[in-house]
SEKEKOL-635340 format. One line per field, with one value per residue: x, z, y of N, C-alpha, C in turn. Coordinates in steps of 0.02 Angstrom, whole numbers. Last residue first. Example, Ala and Ser with C-alpha at 12.3 -4.5 7.8 and 13.67 -1.06 7.14 Angstrom:
n_px	c(642  660)
n_pz	c(354  390)
n_py	c(-112  -284)
ca_px	c(684  615)
ca_pz	c(357  390)
ca_py	c(-53  -225)
c_px	c(645  660)
c_pz	c(394  390)
c_py	c(2  -165)
***
This chain:
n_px	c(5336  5349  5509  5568  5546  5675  5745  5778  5941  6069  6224  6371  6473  6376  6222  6124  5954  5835  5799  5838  5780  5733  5623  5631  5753  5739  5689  5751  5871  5826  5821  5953  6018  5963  6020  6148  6151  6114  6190  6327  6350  6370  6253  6169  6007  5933  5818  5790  5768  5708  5735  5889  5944  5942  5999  6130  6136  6043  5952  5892  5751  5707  5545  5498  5431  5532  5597  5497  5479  5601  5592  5463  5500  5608  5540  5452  5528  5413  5366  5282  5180  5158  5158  5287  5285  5181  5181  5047  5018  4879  4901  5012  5048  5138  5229  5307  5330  5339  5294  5152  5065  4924  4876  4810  4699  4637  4656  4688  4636  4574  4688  4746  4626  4652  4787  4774  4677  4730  4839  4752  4709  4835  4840  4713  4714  4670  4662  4556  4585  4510  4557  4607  4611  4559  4508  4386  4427  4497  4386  4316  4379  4365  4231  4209  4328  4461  4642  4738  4763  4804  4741  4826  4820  4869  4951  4969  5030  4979  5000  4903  4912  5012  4942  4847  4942  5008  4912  4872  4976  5102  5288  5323  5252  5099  4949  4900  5000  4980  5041  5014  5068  5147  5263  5400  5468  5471  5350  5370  5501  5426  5345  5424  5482  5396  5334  5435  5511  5486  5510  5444  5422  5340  5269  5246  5201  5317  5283  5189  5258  5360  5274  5201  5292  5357  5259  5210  5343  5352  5269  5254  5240  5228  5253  5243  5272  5255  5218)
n_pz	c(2546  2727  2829  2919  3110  3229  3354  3495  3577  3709  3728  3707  3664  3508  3547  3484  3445  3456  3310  3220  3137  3136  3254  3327  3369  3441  3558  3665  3650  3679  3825  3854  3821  3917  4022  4014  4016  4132  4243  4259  4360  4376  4452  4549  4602  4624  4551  4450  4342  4242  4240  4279  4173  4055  4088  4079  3961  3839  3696  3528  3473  3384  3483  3600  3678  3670  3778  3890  3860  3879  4003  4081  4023  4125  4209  4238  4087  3936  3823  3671  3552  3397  3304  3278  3447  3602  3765  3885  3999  4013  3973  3863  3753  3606  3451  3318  3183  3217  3349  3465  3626  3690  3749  3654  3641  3768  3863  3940  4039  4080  4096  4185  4301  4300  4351  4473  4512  4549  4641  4738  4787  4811  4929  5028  5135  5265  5167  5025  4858  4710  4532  4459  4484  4456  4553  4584  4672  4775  4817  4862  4950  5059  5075  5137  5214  5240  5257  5245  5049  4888  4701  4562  4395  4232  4153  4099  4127  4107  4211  4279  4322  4430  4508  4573  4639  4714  4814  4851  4925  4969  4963  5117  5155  5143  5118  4986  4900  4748  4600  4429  4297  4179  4157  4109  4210  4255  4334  4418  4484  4561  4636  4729  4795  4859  4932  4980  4959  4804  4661  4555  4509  4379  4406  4418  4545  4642  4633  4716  4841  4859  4885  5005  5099  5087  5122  5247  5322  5296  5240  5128  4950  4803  4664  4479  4368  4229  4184)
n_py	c(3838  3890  3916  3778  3829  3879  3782  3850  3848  3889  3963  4010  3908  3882  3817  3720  3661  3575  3477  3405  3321  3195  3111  3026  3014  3152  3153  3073  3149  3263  3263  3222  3349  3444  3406  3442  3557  3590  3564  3575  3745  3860  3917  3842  3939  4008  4037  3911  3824  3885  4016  4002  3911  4010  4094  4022  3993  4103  4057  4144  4105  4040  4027  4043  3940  3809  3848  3802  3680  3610  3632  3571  3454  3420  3430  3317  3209  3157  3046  3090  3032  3059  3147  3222  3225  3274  3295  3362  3449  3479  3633  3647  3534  3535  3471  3457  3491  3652  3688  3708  3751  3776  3886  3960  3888  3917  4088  4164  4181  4030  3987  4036  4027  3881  3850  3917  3830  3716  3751  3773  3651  3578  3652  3725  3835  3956  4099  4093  4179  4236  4311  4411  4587  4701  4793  4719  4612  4663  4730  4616  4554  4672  4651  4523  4455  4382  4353  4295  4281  4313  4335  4291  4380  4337  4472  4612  4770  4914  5001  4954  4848  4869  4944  4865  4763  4833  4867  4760  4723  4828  4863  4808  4635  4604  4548  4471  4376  4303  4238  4245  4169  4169  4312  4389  4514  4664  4658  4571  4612  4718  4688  4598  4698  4741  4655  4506  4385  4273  4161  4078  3914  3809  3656  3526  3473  3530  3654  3662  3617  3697  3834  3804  3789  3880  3992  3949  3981  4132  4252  4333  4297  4294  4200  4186  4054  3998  3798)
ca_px	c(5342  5326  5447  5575  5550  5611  5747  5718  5898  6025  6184  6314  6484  6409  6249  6196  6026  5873  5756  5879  5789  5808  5612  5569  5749  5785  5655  5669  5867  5860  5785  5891  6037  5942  5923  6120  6164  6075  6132  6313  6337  6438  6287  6254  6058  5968  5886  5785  5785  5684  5684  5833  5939  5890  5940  6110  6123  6098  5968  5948  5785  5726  5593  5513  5386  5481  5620  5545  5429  5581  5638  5489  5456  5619  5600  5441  5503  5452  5373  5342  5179  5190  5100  5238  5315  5208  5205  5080  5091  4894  4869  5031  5008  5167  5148  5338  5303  5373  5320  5156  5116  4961  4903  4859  4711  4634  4626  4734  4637  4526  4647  4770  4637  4591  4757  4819  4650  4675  4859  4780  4643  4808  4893  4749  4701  4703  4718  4604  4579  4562  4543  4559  4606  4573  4568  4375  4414  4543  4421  4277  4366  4440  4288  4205  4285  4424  4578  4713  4767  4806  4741  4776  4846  4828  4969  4886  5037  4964  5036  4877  4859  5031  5007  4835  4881  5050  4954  4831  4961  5053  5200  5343  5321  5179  4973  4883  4985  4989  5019  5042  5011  5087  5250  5351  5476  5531  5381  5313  5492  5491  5315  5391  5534  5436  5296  5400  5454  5491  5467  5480  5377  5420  5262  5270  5131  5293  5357  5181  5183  5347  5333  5168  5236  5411  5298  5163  5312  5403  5279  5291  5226  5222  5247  5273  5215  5308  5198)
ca_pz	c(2491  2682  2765  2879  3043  3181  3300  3483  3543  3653  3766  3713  3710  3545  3490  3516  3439  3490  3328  3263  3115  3143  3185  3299  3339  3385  3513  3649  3629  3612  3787  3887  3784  3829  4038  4017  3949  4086  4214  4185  4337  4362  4391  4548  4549  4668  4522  4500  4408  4245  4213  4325  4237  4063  4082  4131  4027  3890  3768  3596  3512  3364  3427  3574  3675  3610  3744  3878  3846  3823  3980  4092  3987  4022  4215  4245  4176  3995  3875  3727  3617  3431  3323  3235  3402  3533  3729  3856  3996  4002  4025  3946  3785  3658  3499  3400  3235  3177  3316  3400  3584  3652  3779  3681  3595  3762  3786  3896  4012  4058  4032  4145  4288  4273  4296  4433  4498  4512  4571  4704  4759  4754  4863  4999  5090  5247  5203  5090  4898  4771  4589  4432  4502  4397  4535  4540  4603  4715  4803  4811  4897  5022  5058  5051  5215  5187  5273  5282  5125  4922  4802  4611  4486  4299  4179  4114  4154  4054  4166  4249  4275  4360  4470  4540  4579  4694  4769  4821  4866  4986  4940  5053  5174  5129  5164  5008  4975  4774  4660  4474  4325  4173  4192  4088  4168  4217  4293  4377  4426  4513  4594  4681  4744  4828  4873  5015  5031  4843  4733  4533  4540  4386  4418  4384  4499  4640  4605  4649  4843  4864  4838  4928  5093  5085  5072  5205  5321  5287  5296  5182  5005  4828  4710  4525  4405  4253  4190)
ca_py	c(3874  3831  3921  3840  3790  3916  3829  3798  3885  3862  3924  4069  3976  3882  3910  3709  3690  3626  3544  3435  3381  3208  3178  3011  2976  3155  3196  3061  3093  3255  3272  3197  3266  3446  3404  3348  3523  3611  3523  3580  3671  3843  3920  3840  3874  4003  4084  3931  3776  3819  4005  4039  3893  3932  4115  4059  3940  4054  4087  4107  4153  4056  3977  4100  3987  3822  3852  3885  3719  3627  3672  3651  3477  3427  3461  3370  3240  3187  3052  3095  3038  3009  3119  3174  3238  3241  3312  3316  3429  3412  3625  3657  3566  3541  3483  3450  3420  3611  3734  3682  3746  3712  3829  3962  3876  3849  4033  4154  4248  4097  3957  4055  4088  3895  3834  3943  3892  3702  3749  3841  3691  3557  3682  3650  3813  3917  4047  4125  4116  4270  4261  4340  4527  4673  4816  4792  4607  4655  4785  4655  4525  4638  4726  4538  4500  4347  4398  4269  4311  4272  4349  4266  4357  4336  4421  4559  4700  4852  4990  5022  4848  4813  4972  4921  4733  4791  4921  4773  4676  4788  4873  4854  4720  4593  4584  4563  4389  4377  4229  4300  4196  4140  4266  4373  4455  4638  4723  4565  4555  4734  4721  4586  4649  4792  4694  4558  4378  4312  4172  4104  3954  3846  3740  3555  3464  3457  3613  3679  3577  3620  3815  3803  3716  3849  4017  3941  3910  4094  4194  4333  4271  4330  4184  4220  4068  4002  3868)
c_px	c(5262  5324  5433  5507  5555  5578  5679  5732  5845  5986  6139  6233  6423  6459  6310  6218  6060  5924  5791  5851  5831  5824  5695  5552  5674  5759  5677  5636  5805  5855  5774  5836  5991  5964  5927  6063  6150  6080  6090  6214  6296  6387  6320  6228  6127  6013  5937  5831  5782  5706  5652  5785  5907  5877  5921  6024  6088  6097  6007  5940  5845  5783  5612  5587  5419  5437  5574  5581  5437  5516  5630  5544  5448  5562  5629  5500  5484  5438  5424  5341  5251  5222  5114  5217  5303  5264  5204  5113  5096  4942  4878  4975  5010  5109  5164  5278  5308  5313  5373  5214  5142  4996  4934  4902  4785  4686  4667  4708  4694  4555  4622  4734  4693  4599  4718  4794  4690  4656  4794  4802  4697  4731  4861  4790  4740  4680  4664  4635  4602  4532  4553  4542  4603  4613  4592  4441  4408  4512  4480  4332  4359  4439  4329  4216  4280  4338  4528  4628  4719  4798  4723  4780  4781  4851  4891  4886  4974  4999  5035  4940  4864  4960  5014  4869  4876  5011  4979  4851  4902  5032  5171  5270  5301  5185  5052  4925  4947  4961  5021  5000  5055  5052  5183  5329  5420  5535  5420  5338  5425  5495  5386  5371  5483  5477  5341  5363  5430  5447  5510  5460  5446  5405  5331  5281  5168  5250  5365  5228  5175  5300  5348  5230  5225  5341  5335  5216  5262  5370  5293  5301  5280  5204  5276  5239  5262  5268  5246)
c_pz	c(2450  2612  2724  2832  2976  3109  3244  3405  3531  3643  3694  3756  3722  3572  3528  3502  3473  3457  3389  3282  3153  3139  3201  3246  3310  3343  3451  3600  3627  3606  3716  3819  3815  3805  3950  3999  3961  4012  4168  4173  4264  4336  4353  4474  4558  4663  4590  4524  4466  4314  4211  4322  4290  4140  4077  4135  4072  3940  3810  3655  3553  3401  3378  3520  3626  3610  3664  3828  3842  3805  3915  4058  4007  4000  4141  4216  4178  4068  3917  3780  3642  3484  3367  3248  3328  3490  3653  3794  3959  4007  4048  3986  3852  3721  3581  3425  3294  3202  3302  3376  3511  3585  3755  3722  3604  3721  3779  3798  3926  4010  4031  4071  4212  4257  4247  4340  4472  4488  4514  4643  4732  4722  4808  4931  5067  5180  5262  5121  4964  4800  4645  4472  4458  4440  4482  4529  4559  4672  4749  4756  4848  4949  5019  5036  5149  5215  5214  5299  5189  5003  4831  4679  4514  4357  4227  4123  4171  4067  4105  4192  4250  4311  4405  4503  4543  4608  4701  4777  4824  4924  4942  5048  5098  5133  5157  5055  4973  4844  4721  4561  4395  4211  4165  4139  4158  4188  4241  4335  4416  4454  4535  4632  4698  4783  4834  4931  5008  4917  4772  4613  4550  4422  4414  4352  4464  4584  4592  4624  4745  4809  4817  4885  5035  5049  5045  5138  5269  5273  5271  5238  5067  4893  4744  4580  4475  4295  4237)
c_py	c(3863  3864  3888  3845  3828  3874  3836  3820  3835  3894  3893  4017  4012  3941  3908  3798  3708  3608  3592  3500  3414  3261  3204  3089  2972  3071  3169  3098  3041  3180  3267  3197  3218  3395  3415  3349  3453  3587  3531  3525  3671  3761  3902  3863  3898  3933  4046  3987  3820  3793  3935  4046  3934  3912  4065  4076  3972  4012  4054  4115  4115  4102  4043  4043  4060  3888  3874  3909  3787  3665  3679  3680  3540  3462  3498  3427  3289  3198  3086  3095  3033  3026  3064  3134  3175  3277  3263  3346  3359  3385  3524  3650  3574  3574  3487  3490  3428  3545  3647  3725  3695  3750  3775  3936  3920  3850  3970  4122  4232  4176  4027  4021  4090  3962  3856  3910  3938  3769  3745  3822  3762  3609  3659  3688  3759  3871  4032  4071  4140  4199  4257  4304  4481  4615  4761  4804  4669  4642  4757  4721  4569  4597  4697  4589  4503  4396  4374  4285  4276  4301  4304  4281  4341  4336  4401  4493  4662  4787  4938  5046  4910  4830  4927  4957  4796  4784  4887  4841  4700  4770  4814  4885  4752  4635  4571  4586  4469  4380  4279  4264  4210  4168  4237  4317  4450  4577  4685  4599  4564  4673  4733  4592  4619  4757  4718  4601  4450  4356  4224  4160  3996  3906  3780  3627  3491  3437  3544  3656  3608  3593  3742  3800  3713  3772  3930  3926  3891  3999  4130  4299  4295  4319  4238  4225  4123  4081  3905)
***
């Protein structure tokens, strides 16, 4: 899941980044509102982690702008403050969830979870395109019916990949959607992490499901119509 992290203190910011990266979270992170509210704006995300109190715009501006523009990503409030004002005001502003500090990472990812089942549906969670089954709440993967085993890493890339089969995309955009915008560019882990993967995919369906677009990066490709 590819999860935007809204946090101004520095130690919390660094524990939870970890601590979701760790359970397989592609956490996508910044310290203050004003940058925030800009990538909510500009990418697609699973679900939205949201400090109330941060530079810029605050988190509850932050919530009221993205909804009124039709951003329905879930967010989850995050703060030290825990009065039921506060509660009450992000839930009427279209909230999904609010937690206070201090907190266990393993109880946020349990609720990044649950907030994207809820707004999402079960039956959106499991990816299917060709043989290739792909469920993001279980992170398990088949391919004609016959269980894959990936790292965390593969299954964040081939899961970026399968959500828009057909669409190219470059390294570049692979490597800030899976490793982080604060990736060497210049490196080629992006073509190892797909011969990784190809080669737990390929001998159990030859179809050659990623493609090579060469100079430009990859693709998941589109099966073809059934006649």
């Amino acid at each position: 899941m590819n999860v935007l992290f809204v946090e101004d203190e520095a130690k919390i910011a660094n524990f939870v980044r970890a601590g979701l990266k760790e359970q397989g979270f592609v956490v996508d992170y910044c310290d203050n509102g004003d940058e925030g509210y800009l990538r909510a704006l500009d990418n697609e995300y699973d679900a939205i982690v949201l400090d109330i109190m941060v530079p810029g715009k605050d988190g509850l501006s932050i919530l009221k702008q993205l909804r009124q523009k039709g951003r329905n990503a879930p967010v989850i409030l995050l703060t030290a403050r825990n009065e039921l004002d506060d509660r009450l005001s992000g839930l009427n502003l279209g909230a999904d969830d609010y937690i206070a500090k201090p907190f266990f990472v393993e109880e946020l990812a349990a609720r990044i979870h649950a907030v994207v089942r809820r707004s999402a549906g079960d039956r959106q969670n499991l990816l299917a395109v060709g043989p290739i089954k792909l469920d993001r709440i279980t992170r398990e993967v088949t391919c004609n019916q016959q269980a894959i085993e990936l790292t965390s890493r593969e299954f964040n890339l081939l899961e970026y990949l399968m959500r828009s089969p057909g669409r190219v995309f470059t390294r570049t955009q692979i490597l800030e959607h899976v490793w982080g915008y604060d990736f060497n560019p210049n490196t080629n882990v992006v073509d190892v992490c797909i011969q990784r993967i190809r080669k737990k995919i390929d001998p159990i369906d030859e179809a050659g499901w990623i493609e090579s677009i060469r100079g430009v990066g990859y693709r998941f490709r589109k099966p073809e119509p059934q006649s």
